[in-house]
Predicted model as a PDB file, atoms N, CA, C, CB and O in Angstrom, pLDDT in the B-factor column:
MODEL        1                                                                  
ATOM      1  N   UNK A   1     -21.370 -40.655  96.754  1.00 90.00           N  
ATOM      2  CA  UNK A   1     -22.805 -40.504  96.609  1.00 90.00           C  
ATOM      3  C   UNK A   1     -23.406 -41.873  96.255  1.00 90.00           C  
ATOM      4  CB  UNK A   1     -23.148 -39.435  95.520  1.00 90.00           C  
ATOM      5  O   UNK A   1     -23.001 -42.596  95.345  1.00 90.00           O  
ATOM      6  N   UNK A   2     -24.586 -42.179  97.223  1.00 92.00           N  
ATOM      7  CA  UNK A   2     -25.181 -43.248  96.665  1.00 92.00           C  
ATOM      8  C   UNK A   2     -26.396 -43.691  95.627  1.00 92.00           C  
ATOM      9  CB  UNK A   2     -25.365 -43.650  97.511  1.00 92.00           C  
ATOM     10  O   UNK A   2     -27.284 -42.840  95.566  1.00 92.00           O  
ATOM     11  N   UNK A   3     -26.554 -44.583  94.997  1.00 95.00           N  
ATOM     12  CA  UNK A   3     -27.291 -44.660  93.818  1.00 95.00           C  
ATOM     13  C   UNK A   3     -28.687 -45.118  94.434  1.00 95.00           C  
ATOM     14  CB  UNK A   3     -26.614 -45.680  92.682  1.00 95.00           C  
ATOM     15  O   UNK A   3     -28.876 -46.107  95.142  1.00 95.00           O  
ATOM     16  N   UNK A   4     -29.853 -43.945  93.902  1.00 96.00           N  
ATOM     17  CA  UNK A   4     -31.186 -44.342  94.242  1.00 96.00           C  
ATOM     18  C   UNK A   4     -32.035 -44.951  93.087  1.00 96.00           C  
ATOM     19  CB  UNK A   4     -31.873 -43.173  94.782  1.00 96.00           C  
ATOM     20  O   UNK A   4     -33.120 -45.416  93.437  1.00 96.00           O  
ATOM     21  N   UNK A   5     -31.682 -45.031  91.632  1.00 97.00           N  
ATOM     22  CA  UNK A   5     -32.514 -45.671  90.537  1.00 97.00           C  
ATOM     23  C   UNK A   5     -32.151 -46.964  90.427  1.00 97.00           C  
ATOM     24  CB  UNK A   5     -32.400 -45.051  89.214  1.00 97.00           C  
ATOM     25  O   UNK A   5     -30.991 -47.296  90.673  1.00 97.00           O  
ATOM     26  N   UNK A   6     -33.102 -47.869  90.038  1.00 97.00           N  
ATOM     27  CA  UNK A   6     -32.772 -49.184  89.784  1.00 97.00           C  
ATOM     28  C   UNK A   6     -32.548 -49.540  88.474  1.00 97.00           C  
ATOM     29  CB  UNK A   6     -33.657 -49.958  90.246  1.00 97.00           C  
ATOM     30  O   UNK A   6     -33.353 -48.909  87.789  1.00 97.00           O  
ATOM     31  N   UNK A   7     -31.854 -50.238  87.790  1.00 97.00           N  
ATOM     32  CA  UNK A   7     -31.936 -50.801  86.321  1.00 97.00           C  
ATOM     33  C   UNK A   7     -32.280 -52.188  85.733  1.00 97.00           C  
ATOM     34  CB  UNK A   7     -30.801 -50.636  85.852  1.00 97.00           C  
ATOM     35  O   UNK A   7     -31.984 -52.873  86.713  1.00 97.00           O  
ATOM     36  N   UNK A   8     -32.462 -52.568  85.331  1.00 97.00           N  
ATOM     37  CA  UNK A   8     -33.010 -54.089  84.610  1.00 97.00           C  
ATOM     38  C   UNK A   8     -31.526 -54.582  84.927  1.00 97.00           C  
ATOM     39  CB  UNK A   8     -33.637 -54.164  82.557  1.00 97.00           C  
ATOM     40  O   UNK A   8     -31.569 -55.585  85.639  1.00 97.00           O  
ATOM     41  N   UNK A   9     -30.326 -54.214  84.639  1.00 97.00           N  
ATOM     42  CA  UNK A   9     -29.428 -55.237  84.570  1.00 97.00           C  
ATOM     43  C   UNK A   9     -29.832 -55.600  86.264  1.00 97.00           C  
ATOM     44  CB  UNK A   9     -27.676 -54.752  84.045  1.00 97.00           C  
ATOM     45  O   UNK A   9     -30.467 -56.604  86.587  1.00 97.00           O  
ATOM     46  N   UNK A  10     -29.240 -54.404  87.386  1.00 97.00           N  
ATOM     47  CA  UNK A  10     -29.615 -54.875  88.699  1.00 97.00           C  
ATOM     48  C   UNK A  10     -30.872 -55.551  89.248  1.00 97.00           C  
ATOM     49  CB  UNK A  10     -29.516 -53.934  89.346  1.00 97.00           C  
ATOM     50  O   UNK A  10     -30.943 -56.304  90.219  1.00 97.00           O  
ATOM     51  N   UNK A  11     -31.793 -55.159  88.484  1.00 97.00           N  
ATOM     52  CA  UNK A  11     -32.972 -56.396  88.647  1.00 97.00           C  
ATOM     53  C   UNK A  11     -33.053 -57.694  88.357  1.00 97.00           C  
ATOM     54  CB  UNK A  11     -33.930 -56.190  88.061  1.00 97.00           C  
ATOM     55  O   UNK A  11     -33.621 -58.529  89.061  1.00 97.00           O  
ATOM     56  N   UNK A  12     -32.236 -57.998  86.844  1.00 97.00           N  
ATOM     57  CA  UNK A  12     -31.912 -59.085  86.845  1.00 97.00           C  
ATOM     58  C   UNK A  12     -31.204 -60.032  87.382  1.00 97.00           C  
ATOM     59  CB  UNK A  12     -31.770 -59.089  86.286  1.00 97.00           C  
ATOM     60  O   UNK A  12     -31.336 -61.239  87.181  1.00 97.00           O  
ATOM     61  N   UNK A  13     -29.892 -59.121  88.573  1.00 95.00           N  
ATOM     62  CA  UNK A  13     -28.905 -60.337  89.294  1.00 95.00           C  
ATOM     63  C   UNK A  13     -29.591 -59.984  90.349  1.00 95.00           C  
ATOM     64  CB  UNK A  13     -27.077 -60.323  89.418  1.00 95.00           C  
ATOM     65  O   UNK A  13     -29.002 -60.684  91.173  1.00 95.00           O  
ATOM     66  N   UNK A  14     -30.791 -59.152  91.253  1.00 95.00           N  
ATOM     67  CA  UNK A  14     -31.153 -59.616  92.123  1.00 95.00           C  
ATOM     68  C   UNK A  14     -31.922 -60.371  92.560  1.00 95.00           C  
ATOM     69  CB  UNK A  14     -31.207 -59.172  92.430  1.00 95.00           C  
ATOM     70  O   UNK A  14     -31.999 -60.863  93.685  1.00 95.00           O  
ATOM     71  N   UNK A  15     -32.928 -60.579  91.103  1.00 96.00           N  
ATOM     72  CA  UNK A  15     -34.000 -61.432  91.452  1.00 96.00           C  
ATOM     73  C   UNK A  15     -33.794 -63.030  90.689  1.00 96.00           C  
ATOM     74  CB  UNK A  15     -35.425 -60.619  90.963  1.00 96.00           C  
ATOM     75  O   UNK A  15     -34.652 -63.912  90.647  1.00 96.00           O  
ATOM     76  N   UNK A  16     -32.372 -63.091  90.108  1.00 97.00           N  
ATOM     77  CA  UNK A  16     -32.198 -64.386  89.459  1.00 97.00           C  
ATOM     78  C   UNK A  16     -32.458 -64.433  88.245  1.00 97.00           C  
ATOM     79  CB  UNK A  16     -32.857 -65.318  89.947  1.00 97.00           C  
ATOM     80  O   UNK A  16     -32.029 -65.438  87.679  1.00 97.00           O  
ATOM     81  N   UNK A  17     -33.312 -63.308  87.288  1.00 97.00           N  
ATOM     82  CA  UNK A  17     -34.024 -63.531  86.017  1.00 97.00           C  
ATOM     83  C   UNK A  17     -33.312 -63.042  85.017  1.00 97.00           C  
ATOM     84  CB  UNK A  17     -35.305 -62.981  85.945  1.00 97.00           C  
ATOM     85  O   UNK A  17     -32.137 -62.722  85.192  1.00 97.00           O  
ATOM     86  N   UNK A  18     -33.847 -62.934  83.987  1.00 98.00           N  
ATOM     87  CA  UNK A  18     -33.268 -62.885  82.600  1.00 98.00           C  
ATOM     88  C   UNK A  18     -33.273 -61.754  82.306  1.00 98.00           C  
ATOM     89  CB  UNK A  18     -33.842 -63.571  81.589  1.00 98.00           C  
ATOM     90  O   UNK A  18     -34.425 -61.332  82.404  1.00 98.00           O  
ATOM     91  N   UNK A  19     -32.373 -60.759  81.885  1.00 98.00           N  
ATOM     92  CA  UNK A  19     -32.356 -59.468  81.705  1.00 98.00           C  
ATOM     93  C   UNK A  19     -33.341 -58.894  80.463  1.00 98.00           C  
ATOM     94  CB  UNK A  19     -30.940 -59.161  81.528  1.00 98.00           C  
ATOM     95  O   UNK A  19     -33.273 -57.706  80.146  1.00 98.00           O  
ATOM     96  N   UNK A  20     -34.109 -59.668  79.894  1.00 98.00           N  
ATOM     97  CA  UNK A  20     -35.429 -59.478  78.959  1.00 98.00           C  
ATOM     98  C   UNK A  20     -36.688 -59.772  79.652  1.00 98.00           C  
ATOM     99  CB  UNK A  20     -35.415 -60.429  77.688  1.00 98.00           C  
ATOM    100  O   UNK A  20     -37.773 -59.309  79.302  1.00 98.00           O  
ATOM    101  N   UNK A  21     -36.496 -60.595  80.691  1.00 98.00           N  
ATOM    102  CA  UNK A  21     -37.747 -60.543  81.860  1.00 98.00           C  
ATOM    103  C   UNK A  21     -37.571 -59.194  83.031  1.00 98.00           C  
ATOM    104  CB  UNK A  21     -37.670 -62.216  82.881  1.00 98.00           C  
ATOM    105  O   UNK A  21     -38.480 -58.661  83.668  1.00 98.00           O  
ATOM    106  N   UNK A  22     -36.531 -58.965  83.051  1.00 98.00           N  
ATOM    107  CA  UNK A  22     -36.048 -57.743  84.362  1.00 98.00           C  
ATOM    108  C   UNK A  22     -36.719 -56.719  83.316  1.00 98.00           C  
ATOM    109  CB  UNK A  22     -33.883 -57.385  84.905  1.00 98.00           C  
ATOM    110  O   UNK A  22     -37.648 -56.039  83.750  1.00 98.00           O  
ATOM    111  N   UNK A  23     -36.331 -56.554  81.995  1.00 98.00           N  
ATOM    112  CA  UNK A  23     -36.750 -55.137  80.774  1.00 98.00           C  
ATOM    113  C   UNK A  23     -38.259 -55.041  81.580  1.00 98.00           C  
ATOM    114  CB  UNK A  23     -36.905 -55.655  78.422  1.00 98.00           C  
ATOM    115  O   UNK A  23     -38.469 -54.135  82.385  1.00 98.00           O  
ATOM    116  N   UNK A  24     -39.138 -55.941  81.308  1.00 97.00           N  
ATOM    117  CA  UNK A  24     -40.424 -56.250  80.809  1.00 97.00           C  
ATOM    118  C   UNK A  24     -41.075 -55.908  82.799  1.00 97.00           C  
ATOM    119  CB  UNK A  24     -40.543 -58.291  79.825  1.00 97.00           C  
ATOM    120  O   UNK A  24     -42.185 -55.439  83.049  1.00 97.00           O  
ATOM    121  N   UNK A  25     -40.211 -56.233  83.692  1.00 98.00           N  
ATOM    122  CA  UNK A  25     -40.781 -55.749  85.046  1.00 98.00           C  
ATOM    123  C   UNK A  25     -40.553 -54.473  85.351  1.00 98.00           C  
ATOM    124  CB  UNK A  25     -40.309 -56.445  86.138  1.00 98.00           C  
ATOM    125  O   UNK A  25     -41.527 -53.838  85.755  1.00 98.00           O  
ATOM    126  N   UNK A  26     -39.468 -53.897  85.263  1.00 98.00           N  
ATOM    127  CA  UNK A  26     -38.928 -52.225  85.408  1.00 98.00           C  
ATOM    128  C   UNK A  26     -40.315 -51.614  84.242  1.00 98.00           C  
ATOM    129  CB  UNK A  26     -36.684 -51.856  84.577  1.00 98.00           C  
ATOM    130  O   UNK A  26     -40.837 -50.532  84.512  1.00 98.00           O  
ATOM    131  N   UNK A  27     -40.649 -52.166  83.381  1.00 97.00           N  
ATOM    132  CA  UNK A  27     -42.146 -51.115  82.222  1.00 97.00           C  
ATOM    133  C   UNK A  27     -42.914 -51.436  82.754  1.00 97.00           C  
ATOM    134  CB  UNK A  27     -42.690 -51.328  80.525  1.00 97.00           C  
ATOM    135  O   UNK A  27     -43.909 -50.766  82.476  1.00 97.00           O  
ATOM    136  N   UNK A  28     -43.262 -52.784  84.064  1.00 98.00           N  
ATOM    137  CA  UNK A  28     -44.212 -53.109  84.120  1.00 98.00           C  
ATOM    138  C   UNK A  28     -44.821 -51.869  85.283  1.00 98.00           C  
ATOM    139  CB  UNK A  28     -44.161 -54.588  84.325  1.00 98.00           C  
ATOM    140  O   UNK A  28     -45.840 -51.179  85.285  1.00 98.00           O  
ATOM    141  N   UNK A  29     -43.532 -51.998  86.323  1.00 98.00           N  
ATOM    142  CA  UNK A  29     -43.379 -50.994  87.548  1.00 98.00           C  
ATOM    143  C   UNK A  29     -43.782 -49.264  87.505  1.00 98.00           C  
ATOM    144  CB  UNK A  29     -41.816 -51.074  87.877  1.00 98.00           C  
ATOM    145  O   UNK A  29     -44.288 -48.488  88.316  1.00 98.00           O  
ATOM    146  N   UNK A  30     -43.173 -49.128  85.874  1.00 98.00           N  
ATOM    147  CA  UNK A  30     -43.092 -47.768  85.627  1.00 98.00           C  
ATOM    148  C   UNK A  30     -44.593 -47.689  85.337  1.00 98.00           C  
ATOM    149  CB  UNK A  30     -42.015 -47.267  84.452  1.00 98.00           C  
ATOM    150  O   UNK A  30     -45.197 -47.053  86.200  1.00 98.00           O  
ATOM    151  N   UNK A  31     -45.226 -48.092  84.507  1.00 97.00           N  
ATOM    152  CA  UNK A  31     -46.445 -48.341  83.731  1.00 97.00           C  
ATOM    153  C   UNK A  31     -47.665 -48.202  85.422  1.00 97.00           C  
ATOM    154  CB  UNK A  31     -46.296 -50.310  82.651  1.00 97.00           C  
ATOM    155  O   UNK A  31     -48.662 -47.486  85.505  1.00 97.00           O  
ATOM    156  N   UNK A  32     -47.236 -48.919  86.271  1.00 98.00           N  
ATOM    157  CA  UNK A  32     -48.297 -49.118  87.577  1.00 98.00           C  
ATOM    158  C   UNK A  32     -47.781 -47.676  88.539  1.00 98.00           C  
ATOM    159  CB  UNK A  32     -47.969 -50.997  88.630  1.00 98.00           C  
ATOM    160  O   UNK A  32     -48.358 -47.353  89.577  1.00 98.00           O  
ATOM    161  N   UNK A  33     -46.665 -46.965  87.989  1.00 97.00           N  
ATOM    162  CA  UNK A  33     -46.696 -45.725  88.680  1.00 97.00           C  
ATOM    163  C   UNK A  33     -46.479 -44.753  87.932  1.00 97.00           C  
ATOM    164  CB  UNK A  33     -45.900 -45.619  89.650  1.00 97.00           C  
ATOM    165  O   UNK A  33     -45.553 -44.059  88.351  1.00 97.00           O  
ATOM    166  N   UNK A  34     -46.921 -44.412  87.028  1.00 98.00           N  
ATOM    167  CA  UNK A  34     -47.562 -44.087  85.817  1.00 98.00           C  
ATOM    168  C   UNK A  34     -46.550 -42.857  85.043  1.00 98.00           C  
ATOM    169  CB  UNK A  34     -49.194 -43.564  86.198  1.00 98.00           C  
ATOM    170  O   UNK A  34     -46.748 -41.694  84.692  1.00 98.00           O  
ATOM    171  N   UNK A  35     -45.274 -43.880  84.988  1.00 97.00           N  
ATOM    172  CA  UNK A  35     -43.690 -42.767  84.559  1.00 97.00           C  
ATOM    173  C   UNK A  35     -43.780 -43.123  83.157  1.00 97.00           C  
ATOM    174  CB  UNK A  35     -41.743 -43.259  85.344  1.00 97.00           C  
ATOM    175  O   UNK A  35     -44.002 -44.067  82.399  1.00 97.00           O  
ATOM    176  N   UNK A  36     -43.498 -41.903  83.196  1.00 96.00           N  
ATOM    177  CA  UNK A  36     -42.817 -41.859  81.361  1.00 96.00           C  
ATOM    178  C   UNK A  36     -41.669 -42.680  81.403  1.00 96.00           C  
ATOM    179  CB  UNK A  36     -42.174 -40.146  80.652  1.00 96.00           C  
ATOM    180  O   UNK A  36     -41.068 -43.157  82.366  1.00 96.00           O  
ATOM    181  N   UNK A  37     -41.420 -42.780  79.877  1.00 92.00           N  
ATOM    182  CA  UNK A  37     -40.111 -43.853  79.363  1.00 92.00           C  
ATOM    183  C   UNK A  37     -39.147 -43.095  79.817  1.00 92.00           C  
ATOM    184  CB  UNK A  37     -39.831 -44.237  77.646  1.00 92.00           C  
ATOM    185  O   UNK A  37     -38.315 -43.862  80.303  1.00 92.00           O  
ATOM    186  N   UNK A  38     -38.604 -41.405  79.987  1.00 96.00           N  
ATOM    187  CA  UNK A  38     -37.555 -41.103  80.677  1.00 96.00           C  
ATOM    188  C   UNK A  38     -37.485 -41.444  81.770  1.00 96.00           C  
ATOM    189  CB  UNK A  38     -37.327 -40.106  80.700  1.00 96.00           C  
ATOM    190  O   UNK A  38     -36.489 -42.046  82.173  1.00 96.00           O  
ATOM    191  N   UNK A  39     -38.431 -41.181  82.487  1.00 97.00           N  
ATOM    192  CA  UNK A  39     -38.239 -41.645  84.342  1.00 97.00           C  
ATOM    193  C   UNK A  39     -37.507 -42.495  84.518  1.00 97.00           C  
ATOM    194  CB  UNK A  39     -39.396 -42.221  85.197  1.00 97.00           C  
ATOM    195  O   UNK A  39     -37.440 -43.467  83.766  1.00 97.00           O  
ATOM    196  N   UNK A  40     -36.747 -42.328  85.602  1.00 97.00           N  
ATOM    197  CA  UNK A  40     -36.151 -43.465  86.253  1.00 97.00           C  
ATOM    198  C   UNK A  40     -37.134 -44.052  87.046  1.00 97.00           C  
ATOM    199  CB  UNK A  40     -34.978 -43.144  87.050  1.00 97.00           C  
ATOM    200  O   UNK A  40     -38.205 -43.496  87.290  1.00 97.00           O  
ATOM    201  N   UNK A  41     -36.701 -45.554  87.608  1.00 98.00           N  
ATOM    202  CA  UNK A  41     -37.574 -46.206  88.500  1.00 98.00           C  
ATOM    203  C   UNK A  41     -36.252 -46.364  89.945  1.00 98.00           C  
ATOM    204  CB  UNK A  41     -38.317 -47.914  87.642  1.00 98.00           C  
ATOM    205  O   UNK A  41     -35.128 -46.851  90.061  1.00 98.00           O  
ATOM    206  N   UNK A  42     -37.410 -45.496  90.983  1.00 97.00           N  
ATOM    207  CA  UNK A  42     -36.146 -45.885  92.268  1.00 97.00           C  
ATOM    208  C   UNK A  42     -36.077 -47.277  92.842  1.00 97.00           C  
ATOM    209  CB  UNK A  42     -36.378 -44.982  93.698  1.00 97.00           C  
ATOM    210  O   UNK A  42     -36.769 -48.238  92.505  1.00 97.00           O  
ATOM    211  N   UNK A  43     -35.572 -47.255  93.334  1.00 98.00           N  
ATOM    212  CA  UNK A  43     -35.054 -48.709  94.363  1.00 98.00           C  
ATOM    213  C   UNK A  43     -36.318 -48.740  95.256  1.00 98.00           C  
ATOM    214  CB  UNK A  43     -33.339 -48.491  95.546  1.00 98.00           C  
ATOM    215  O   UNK A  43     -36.899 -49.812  95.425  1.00 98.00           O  
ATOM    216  N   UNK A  44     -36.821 -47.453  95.909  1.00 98.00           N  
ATOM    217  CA  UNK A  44     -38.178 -47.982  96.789  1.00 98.00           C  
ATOM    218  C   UNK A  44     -39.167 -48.032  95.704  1.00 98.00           C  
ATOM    219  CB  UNK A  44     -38.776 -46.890  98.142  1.00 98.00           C  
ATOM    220  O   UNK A  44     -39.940 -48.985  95.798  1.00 98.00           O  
ATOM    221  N   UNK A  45     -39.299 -47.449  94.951  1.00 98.00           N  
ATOM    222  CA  UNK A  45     -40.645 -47.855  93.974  1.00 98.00           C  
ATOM    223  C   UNK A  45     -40.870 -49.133  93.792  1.00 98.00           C  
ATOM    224  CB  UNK A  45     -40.604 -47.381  92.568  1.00 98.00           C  
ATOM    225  O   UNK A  45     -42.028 -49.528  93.923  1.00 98.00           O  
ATOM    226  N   UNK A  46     -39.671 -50.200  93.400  1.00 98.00           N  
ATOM    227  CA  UNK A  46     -39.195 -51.242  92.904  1.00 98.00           C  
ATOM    228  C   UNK A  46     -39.223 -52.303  94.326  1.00 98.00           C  
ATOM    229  CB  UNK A  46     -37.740 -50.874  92.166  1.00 98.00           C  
ATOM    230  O   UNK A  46     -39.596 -53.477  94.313  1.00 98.00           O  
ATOM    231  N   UNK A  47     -38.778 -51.618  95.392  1.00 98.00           N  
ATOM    232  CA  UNK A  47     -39.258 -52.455  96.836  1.00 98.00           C  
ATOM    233  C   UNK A  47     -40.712 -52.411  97.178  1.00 98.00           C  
ATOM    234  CB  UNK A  47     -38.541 -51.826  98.192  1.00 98.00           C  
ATOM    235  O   UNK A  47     -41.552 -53.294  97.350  1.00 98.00           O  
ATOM    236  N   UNK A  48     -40.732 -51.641  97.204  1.00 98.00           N  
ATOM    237  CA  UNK A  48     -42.893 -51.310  97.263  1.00 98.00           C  
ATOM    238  C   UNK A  48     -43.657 -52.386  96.357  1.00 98.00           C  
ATOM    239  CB  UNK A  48     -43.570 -49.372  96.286  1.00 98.00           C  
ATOM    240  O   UNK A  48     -44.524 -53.086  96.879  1.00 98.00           O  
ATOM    241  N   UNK A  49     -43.375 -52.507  95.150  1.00 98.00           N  
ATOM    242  CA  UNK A  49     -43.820 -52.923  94.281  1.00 98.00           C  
ATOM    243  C   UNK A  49     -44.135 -54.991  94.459  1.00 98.00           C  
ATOM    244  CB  UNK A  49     -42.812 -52.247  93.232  1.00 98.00           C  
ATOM    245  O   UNK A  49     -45.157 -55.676  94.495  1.00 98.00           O  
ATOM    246  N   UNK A  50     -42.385 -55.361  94.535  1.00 97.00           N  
ATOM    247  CA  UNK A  50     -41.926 -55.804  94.394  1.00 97.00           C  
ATOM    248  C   UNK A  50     -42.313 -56.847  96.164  1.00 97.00           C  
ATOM    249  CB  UNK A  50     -40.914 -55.050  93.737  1.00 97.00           C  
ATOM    250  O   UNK A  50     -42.230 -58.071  96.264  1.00 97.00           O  
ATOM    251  N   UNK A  51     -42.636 -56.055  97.088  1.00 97.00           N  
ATOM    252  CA  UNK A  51     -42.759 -56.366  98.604  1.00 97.00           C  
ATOM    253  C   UNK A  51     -41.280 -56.955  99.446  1.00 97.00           C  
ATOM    254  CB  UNK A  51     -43.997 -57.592  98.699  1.00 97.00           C  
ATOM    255  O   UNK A  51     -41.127 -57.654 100.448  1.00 97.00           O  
ATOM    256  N   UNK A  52     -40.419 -56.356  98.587  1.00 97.00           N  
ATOM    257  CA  UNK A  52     -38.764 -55.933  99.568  1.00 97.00           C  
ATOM    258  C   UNK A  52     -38.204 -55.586 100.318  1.00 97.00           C  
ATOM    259  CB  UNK A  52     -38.113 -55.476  99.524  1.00 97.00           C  
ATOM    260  O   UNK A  52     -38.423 -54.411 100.613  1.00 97.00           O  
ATOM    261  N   UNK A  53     -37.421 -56.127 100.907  1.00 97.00           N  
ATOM    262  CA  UNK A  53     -36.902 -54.798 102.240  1.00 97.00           C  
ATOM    263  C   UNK A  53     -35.814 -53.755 101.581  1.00 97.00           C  
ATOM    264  CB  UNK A  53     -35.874 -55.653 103.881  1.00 97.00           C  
ATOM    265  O   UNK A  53     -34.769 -54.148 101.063  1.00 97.00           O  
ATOM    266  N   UNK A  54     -36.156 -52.527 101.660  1.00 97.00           N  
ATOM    267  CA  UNK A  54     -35.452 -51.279 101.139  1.00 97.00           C  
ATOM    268  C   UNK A  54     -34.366 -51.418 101.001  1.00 97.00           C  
ATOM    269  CB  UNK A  54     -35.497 -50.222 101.764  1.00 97.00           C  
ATOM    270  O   UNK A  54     -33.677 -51.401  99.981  1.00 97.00           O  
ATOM    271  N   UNK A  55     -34.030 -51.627 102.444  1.00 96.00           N  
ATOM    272  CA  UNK A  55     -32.423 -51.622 102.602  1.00 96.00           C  
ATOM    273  C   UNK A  55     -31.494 -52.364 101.809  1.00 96.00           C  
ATOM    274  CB  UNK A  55     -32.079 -52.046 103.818  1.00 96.00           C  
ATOM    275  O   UNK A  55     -30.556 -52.014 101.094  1.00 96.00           O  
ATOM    276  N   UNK A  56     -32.167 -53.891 102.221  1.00 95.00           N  
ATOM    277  CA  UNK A  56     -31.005 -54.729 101.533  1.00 95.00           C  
ATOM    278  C   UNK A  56     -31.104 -54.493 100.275  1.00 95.00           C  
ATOM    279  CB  UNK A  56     -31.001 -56.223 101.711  1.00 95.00           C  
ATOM    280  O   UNK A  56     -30.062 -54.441  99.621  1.00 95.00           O  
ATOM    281  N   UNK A  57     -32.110 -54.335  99.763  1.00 96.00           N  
ATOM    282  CA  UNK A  57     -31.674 -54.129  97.621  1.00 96.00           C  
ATOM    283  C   UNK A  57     -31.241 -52.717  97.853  1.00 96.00           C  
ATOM    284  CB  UNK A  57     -33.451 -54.175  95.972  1.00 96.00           C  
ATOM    285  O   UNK A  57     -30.517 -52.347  96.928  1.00 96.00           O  
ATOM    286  N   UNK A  58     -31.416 -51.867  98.698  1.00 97.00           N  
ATOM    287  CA  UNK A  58     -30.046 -50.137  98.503  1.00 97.00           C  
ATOM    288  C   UNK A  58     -28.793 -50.880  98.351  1.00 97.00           C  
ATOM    289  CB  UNK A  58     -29.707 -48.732 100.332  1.00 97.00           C  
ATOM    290  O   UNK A  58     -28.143 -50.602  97.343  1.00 97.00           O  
ATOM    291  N   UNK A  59     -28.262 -51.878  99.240  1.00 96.00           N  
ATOM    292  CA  UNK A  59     -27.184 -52.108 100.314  1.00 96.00           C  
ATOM    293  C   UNK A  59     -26.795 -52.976  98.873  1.00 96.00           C  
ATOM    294  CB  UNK A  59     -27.518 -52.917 102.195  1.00 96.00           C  
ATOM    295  O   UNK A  59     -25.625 -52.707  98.605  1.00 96.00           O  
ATOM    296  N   UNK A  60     -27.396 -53.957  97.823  1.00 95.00           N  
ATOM    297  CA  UNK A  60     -27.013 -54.863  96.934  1.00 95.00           C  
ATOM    298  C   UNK A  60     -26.376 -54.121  95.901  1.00 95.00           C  
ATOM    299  CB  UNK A  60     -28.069 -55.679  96.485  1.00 95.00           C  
ATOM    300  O   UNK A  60     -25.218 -54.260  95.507  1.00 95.00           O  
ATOM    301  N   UNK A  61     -27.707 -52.886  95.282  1.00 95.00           N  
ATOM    302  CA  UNK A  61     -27.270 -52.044  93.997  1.00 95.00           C  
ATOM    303  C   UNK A  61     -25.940 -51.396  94.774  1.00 95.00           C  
ATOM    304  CB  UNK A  61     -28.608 -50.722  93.333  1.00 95.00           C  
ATOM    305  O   UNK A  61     -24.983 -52.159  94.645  1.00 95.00           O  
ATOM    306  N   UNK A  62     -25.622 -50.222  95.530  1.00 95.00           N  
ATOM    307  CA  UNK A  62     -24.660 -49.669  96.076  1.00 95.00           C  
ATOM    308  C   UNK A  62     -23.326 -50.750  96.086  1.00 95.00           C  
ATOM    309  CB  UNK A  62     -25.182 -49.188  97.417  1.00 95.00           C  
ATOM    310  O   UNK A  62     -22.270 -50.356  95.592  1.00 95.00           O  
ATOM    311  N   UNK A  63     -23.419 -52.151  96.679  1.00 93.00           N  
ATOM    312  CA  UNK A  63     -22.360 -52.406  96.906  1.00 93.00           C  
ATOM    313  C   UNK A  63     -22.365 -52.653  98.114  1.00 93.00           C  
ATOM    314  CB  UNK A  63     -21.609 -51.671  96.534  1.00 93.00           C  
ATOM    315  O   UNK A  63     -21.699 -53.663  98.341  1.00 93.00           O  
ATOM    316  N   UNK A  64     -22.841 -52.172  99.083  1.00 93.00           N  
ATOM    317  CA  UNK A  64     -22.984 -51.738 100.856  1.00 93.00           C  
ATOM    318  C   UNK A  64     -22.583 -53.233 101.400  1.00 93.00           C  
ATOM    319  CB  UNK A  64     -24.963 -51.144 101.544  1.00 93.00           C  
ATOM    320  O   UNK A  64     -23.399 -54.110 101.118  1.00 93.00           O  
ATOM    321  N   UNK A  65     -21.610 -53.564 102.028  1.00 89.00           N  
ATOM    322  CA  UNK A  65     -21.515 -55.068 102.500  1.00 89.00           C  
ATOM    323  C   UNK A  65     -21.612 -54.870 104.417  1.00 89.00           C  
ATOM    324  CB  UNK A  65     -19.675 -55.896 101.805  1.00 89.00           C  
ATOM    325  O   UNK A  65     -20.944 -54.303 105.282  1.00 89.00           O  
ATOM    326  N   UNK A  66     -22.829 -55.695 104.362  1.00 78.00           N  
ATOM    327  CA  UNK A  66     -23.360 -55.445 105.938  1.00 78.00           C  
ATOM    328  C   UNK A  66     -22.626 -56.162 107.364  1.00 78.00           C  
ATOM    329  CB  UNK A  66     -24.926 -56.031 105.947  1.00 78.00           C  
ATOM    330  O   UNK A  66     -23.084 -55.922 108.481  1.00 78.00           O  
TER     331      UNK A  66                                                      
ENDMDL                                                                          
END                                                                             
């Protein structure tokens, strides 16, 4: 089964940043799509947001080697 939520750690090695700057974008994301602190944030919320291509950050978090 593959993984559809994103996490700050995976935000942080995909976008290069500091895993206290990744915290502060995943609240920022949740906050602009208006989730509670349980919610998860998906991988397209986080591509939408973010202006990503879906796939390759599915294909990064998963593991998926193209």
């Amino acid at each position: 089964m593959r993984q559809i939520t994103i996490y700050p750690k995976e935000v942080a090695g995909i976008l290069g940043k500091s895993l206290t700057t990744a915290q502060t974008l995943v609240r920022t994301i949740k906050d602009a799509y208006a989730k509670e602190k349980h919610q998860a944030l998906t991988i397209r919320e986080f591509c939408e947001y973010k202006g990503l291509p879906y796939t390759d950050v599915f294909n990064m978090v998963n593991g998926i080697k193209e």
